[in-house]
C-alpha positions as CSV (number, residue, x, y, z in Angstrom):
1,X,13.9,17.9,21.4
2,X,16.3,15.0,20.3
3,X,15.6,12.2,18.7
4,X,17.5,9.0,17.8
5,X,16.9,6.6,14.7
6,X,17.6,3.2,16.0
7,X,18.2,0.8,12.6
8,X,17.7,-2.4,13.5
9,X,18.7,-5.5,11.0
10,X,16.5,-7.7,8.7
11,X,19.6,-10.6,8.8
12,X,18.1,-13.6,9.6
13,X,21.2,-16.0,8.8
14,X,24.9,-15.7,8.2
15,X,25.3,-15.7,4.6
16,X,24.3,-18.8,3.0
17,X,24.3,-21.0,6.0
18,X,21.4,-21.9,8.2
19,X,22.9,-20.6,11.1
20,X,20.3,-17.9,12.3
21,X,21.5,-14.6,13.7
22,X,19.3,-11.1,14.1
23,X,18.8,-8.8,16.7
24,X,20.7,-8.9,20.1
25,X,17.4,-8.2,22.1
26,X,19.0,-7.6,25.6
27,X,21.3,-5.1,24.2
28,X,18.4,-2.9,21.7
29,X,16.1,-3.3,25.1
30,X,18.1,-2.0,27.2
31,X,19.7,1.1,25.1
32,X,15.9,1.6,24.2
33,X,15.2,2.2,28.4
34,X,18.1,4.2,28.9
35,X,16.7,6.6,26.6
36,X,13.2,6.3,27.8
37,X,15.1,7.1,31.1
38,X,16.8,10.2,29.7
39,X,13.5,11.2,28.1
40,X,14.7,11.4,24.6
41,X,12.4,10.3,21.7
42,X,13.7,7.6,19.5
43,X,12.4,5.7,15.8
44,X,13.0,2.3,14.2
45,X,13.5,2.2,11.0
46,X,15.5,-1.3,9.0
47,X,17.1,-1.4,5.9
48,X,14.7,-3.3,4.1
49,X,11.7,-2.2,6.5
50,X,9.1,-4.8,7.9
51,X,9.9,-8.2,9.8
52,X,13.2,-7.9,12.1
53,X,14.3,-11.1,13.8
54,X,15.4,-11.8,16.8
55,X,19.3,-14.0,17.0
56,X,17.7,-17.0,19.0
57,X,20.9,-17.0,21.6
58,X,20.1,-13.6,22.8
59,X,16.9,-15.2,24.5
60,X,18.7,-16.8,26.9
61,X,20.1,-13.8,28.5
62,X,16.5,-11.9,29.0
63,X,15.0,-11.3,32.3
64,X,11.7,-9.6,33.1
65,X,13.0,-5.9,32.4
66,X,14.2,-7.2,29.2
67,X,10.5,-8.6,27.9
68,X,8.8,-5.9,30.0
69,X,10.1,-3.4,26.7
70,X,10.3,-6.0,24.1
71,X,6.1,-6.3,25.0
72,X,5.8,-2.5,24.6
73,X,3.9,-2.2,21.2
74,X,6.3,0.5,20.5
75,X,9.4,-2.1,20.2
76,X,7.8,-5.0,17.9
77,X,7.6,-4.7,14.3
78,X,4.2,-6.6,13.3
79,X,4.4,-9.4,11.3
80,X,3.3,-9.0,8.0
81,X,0.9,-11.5,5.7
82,X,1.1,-11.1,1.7
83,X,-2.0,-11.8,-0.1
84,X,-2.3,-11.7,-3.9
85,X,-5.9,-11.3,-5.2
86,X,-6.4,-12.2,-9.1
87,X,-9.1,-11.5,-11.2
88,X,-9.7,-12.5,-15.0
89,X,-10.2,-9.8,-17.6
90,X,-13.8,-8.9,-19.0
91,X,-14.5,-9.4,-22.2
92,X,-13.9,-5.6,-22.6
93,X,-10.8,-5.5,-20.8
94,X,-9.5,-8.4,-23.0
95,X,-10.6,-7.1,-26.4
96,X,-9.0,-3.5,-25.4
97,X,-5.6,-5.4,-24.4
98,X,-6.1,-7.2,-28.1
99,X,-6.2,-3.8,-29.7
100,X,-2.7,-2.5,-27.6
101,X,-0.8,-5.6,-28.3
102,X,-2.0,-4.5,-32.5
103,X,-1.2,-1.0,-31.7
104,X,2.4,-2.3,-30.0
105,X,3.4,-4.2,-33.2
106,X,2.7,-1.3,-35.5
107,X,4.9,1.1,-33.3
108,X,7.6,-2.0,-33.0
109,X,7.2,-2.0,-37.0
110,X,7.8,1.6,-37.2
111,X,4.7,2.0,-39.6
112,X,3.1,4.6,-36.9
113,X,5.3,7.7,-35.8
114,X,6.2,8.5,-31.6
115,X,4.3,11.3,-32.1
116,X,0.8,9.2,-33.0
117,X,1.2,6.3,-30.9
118,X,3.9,5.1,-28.3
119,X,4.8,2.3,-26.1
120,X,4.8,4.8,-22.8
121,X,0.8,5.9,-24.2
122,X,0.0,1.7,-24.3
123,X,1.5,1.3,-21.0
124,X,-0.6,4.2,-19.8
125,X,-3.6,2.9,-20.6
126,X,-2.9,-0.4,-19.8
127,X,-2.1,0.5,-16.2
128,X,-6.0,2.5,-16.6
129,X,-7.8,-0.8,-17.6
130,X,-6.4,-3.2,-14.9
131,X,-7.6,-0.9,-12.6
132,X,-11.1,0.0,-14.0
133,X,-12.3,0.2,-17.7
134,X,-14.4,3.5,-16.7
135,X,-10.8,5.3,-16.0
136,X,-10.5,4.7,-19.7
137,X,-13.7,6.1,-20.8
138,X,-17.1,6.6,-18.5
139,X,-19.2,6.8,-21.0
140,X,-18.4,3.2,-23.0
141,X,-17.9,1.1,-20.4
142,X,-19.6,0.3,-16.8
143,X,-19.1,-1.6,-13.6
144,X,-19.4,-5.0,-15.5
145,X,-16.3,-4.3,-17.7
146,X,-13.6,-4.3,-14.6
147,X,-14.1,-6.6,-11.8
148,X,-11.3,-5.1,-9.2
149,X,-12.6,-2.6,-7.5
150,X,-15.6,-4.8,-6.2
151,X,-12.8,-7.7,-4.6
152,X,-11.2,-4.5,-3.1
153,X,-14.3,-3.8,-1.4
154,X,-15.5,-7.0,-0.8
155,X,-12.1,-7.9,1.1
156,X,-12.2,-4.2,2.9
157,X,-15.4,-4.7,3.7
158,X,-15.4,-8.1,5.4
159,X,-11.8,-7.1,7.5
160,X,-13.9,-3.9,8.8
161,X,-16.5,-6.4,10.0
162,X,-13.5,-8.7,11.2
163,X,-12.2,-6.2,13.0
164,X,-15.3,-4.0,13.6
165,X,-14.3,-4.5,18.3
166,X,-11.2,-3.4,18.0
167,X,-11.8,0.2,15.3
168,X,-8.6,-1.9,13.2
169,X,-7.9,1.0,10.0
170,X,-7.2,-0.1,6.6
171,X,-5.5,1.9,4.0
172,X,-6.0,1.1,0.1
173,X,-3.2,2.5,-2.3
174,X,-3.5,3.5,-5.8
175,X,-1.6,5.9,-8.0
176,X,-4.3,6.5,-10.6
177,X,-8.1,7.7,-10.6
178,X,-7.6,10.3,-7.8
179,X,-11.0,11.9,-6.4
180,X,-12.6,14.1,-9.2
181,X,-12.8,16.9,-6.4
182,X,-8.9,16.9,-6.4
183,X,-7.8,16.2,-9.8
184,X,-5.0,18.8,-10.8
185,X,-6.2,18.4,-14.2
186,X,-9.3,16.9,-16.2
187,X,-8.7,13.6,-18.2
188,X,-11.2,12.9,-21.1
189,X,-13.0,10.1,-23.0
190,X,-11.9,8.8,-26.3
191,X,-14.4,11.0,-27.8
192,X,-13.0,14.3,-26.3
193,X,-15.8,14.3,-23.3
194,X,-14.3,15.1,-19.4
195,X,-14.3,11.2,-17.7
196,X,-15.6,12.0,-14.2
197,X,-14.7,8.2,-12.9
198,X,-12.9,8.3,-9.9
199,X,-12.0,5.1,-8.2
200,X,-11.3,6.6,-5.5
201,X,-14.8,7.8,-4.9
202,X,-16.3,4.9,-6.7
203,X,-14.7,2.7,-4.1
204,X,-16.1,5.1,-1.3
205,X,-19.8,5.1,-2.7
206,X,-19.6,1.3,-2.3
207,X,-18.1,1.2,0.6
208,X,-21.1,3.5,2.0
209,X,-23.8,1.1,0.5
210,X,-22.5,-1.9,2.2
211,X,-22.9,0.2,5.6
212,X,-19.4,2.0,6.7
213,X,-20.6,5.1,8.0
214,X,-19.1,7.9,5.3
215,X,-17.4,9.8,7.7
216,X,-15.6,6.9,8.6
217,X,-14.0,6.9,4.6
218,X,-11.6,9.5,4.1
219,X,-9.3,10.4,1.2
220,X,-5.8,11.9,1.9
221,X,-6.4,14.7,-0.3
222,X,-8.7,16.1,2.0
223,X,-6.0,16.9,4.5
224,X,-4.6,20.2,4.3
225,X,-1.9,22.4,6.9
226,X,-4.9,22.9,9.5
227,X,-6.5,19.5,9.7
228,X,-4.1,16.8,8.9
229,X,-2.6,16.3,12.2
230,X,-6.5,15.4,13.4
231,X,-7.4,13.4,10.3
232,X,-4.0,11.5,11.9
233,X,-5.3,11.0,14.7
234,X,-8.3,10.1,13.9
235,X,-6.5,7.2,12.2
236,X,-4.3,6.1,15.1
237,X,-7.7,6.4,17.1
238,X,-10.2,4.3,14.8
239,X,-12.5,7.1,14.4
240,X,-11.5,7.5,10.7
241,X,-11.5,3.3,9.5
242,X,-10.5,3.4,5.5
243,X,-8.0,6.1,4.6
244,X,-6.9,5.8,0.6
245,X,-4.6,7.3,-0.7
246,X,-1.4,8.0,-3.4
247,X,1.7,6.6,-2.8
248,X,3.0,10.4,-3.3
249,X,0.4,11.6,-0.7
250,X,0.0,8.7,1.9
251,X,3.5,6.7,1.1
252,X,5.6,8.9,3.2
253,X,5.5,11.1,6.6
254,X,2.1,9.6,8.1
255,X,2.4,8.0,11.3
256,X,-1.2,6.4,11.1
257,X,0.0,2.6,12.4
258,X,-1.3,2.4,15.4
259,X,-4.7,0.5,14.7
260,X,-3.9,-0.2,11.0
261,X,-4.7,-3.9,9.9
262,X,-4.6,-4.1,6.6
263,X,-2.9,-2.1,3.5
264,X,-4.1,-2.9,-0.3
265,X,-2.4,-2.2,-3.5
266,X,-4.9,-1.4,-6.4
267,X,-2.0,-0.5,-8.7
268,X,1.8,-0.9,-9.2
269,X,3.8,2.4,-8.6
270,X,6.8,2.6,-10.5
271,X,9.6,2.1,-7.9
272,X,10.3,-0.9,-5.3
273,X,11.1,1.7,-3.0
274,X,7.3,3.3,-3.5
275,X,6.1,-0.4,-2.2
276,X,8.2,-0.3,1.0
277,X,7.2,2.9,1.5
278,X,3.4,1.9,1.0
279,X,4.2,-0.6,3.1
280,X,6.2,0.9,5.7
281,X,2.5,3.0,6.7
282,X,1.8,-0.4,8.4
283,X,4.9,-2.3,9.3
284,X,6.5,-0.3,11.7
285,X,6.9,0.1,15.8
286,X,3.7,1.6,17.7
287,X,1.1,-0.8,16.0
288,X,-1.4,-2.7,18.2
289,X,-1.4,-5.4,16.0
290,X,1.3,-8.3,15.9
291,X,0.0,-9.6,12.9
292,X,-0.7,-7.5,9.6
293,X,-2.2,-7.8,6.2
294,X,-1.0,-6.2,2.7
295,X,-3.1,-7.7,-0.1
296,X,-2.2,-6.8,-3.9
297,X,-4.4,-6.7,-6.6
298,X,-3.4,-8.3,-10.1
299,X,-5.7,-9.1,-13.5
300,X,-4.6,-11.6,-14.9
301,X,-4.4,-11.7,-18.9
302,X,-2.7,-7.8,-18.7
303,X,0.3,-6.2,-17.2
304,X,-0.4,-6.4,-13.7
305,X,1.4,-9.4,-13.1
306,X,4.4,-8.4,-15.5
307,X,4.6,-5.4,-13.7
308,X,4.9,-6.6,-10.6
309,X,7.0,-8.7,-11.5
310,X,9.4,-6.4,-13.1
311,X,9.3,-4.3,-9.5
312,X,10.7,-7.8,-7.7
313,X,13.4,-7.9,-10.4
314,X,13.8,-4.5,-9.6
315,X,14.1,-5.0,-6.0
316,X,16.5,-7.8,-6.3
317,X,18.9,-6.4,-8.4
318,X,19.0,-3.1,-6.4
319,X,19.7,-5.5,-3.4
């Protein structure tokens, strides 16, 4: 079976001016019918991904054909809405980022050798406490030490209800605190002792208490060669409503858009191109939804918002 990849621009103005230019819509509509006509499948994809405009003097050549595609949901790339969510470190959050910043001058001092303390190990854990304290160590510190997880479930939560007619999905991203099922490896407490904290499943359990049916909660390290194609489907059907996920697992290769609402970022991966491919899950072609969400999650008082800050930089300079 053929396919085409139709690459469509993200220009929205000629260089520096204000002149606006984009997509020629009569012309992408019209190629897009001739293959429809000839039966062969075809993908969008953009540079950048996400939003692609449309060159404002191409609208006054369109006639009904011409809209009758451009309102297939399998044309329009939704329009995305970015929403940063802050929280302020606990007291244990903030006396553990006291101690790294201590341990950071010693190693920048060279009184401690790589071999007992690094800067990779602070940034490590770092990246542990902004997400939960418990990922650290589950046997010092509870769910009053890290207050993210509870505005990720809060805001998943409420757009479930939002959106509770329609069976709009959600997917929540994070890198770190896999499910305890799946972990490849065991990671252990500053006293030597296994950490079972997951956020994963933590995030699940409280998901389940507020009153999403658990079957309707899936991780993405439940699928396997036999059932992923259905746990896709029953993504791009509604019957599955909150898929998480690693940006290695869930970033790439899921075609899961089609009732998906709302994307969240619990953590920062390491790349800019591991956010447009978190992203790319939701803003792309086939999606019932004009309008989209993707809602970050940053501490404030750590390196969340240097980190993600240091991915725009990043993202601009690759640019």
């Amino acid at each position: 079976m053929k396919k085409v990849l139709i690459v469509e621009t993200n220009v929205e103005k000629y260089g520096d001016s204000y002149e606006a230019t984009g997509l020629w819509l009569g012309e992408a509509a019209e190629f897009v019918d001739e293959l429809n006509k000839a039966g062969v499948q075809y993908d969008f994809v953009s540079p950048k991904g996400g939003y692609v405009p449309i060159d404002p003097r191409s609208m006054k050549y369109i006639d009904g054909s011409i809209m009758k595609i451009y309102s297939n949901r399998d044309f329009i790339v939704p329009e995305a809405v970015t929403t940063p969510h802050y929280t302020t470190v606990t007291s244990a959050q903030a006396e553990y980022i006291d101690d790294l910043i201590t341990r950071a001058t010693e190693i920048e001092s060279g009184s401690v050798k790589p071999y007992e303390d690094n800067m990779l190990k602070i940034v490590g854990e770092n990246r542990k406490l902004t997400l939960d304290m418990r990922a650290l160590d589950d046997s010092i510190y509870s769910d009053i030490d890290s207050d993210k997880l509870n505005q990720v479930v809060a805001n998943v939560f409420q757009i479930y209800q939002e959106n509770d007619e329609k069976k709009s999905t959600q997917m929540i991203f994070s890198d770190q605190s896999v499910p305890y099922k799946y972990r490849n490896s065991q990671t252990y407490n500053l006293d030597g002792t296994i950490n079972t904290f997951s956020a994963y499943d933590e995030i699940k359990a409280k998901l389940v208490a507020r009153g999403i049916p658990e079957q309707e909660i899936r991780f993405i390290h439940e699928a396997t060669d036999k059932n992923k194609e259905a746990m896709m489907r029953d993504m791009r059907t509604g019957k599955i409503r909150v898929l998480i996920g690693s940006t290695s697992k869930a970033g790439t290769g899921l075609n899961v858009q089609d009732k998906l609402i709302a994307v969240h970022h619990l953590d920062v991966p390491w790349r800019p191109s591991d956010i447009t491919q978190r992203n790319g899950r939701i803003i792309r072609q086939g999606n019932e939804n004009p309008l989209v969400q993707i809602h970050f999650y940053i501490t404030k008082g750590s390196m969340d918002s240097f980190l993600w800050q240091t991915q725009e930089v990043k993202k601009n300079f690759i640019e």
